[in-house]
N, C-alpha and C positions, 0 to 999 in steps of 0.2 A: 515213304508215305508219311505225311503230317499226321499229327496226334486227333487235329480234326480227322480226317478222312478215315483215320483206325476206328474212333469211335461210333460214326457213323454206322461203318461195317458192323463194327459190334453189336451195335444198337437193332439194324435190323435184323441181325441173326438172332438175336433171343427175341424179338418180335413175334417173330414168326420161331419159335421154339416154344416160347410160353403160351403162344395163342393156342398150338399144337398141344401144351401139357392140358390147359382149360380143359380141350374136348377129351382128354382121356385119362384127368385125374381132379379130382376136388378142387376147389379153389385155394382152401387153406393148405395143398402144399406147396404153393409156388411159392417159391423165397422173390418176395418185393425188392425192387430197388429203387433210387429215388433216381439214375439212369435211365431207366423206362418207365415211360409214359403209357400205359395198355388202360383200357377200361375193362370195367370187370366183366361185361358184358359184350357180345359185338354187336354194332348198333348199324341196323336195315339203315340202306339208304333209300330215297326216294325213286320213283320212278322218273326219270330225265330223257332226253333229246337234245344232243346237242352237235359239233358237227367239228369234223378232226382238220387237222391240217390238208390233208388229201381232199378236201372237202364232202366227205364222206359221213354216213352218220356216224354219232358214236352214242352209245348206250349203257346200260347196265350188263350189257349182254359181253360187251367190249370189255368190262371187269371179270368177269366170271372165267377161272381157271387160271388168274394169272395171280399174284403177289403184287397189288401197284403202290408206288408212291407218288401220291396223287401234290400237287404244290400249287395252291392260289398263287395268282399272279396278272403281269400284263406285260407285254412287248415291249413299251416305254417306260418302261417302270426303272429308276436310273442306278437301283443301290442291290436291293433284297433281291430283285429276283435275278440277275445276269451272275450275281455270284453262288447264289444256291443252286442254281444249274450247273454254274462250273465247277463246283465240290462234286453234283452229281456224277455228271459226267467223268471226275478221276477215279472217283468209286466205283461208276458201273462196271470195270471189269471184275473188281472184285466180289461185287455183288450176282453177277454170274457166275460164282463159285461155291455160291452157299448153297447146300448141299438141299436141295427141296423137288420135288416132284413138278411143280408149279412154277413157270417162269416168272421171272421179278423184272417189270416193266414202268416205266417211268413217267408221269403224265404231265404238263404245264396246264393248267386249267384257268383260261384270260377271262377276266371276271372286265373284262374291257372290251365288250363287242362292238362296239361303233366304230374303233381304228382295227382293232384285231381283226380280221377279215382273213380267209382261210388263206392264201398267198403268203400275206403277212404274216402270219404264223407259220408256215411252210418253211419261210427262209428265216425266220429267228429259231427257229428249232432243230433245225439241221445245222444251224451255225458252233451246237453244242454237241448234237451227236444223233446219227440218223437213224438210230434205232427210236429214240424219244417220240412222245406224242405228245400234241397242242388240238386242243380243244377250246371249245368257243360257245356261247349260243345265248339266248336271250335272257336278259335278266329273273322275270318270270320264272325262269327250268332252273339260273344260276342260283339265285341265291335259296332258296329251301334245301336245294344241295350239298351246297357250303354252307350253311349252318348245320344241317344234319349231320355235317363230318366235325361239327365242334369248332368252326372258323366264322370271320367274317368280314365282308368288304365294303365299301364308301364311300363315295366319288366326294372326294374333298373340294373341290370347288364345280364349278359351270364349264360341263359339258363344251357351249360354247367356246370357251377359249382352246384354242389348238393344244395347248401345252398344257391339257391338264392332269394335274395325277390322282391317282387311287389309292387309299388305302386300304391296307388287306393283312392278315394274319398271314405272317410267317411262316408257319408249323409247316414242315411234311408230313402230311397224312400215310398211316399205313392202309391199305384197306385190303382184307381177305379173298381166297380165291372163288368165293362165293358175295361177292360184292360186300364186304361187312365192315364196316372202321372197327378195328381193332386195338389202334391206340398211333401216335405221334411221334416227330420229334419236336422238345419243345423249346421254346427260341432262346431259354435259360441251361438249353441243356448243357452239362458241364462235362468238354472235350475230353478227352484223354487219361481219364481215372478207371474207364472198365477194360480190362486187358480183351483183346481180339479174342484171345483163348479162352474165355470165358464164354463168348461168343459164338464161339464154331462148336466148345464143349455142348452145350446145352444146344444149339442145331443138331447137330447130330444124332443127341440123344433124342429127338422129338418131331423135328422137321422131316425125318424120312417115315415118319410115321400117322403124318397129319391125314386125315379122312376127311370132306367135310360133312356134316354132321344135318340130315334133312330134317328140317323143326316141325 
């Protein structure tokens, strides 16, 4: 396993360990690291509509009780996004190992609905791993969405031309089992310095104990 793919691991495990401490101890005792990216708060997403690979809807309802890692993107997109899936997908077995009540599900979110079309998505997403989901939908539902998770996207040139690209934030999004952004990875994140065990320590000690918490 690469020093990326450890960290990764790591990263979401005290993710989802520290979001778990939030709800059942102070803020001031959670030891900071400059590794995780959590906000102090978890932040409601909007209400959406949007429509999965299967061509099916997908909602907020489709977050709720799972652990997602949600990742702006698009299908053409030539650099960022076919390799952040391919780390996902080495990881994901590992990530079904992290000790949580809550399955950890994995989402491509194509901020490029005019080619993305649910087929197209069907088979770039299964190309990486068929438990994954791709999602899609109108710009209107997209982007107050993606901004609410803290990202943002941009059609860098016309539409018109066949070949054109998107720009878009990086980041994979954590978002809680109750639909909430919790916190990132962030595109500066620095591989390989938080040990794994550090990781599984602090899941363990919290993730089998996460509730979520009715506001």
């Amino acid at each position: 396993m690469s020093r990326l793919q450890a960290g990764l691991i790591a990263f979401v495990a005290l993710v989802i360990g520290v979001y778990a401490a939030i709800n059942i101890a102070p803020p001031s005792n959670i030891n900071k690291t400059q590794h995780v990216s959590t906000y102090p708060q978890a932040r409601a997403l909007p209400d959406f509509q949007l429509v999965d690979h299967n061509n099916q809807s997908f909602t907020p309802e489709n977050l709720i009780g799972h652990w997602s890692l949600v990742f702006v993107g698009y299908t053409y997109c030539p650099d960022i996004c076919p390799t952040t899936l391919a780390e996902l997908k080495s990881i994901y077995p590992e990530l079904q190992k992290i000790p949580t009540d809550f399955p950890i599900q994995v989402v491509l979110m194509s901020v490029d609905p005019k080619r993305d079309t649910p087929k197209r998505l069907n088979e770039y997403i299964h190309f990486f791993h068929p438990d994954f989901i791709a999602v899609s939908g109108e710009h209107v539902q997209l982007f107050p969405l993606v901004r609410a998770m803290g990202m943002m996207y941009s059609m860098s040139e016309s539409t018109d031309n066949p070949n054109y690209l998107v720009d878009h934030s990086s980041s994979v999004v954590v978002v809680n089992p109750k639909a909430q952004v919790v916190g990132r990875f962030k595109p500066d994140f620095a591989v390989g310095k938080l040990p794994i065990s550090e990781g599984q320590k602090n899941t363990g000690r919290y993730a089998g104990n996460y509730v979520p918490i009715n506001d």
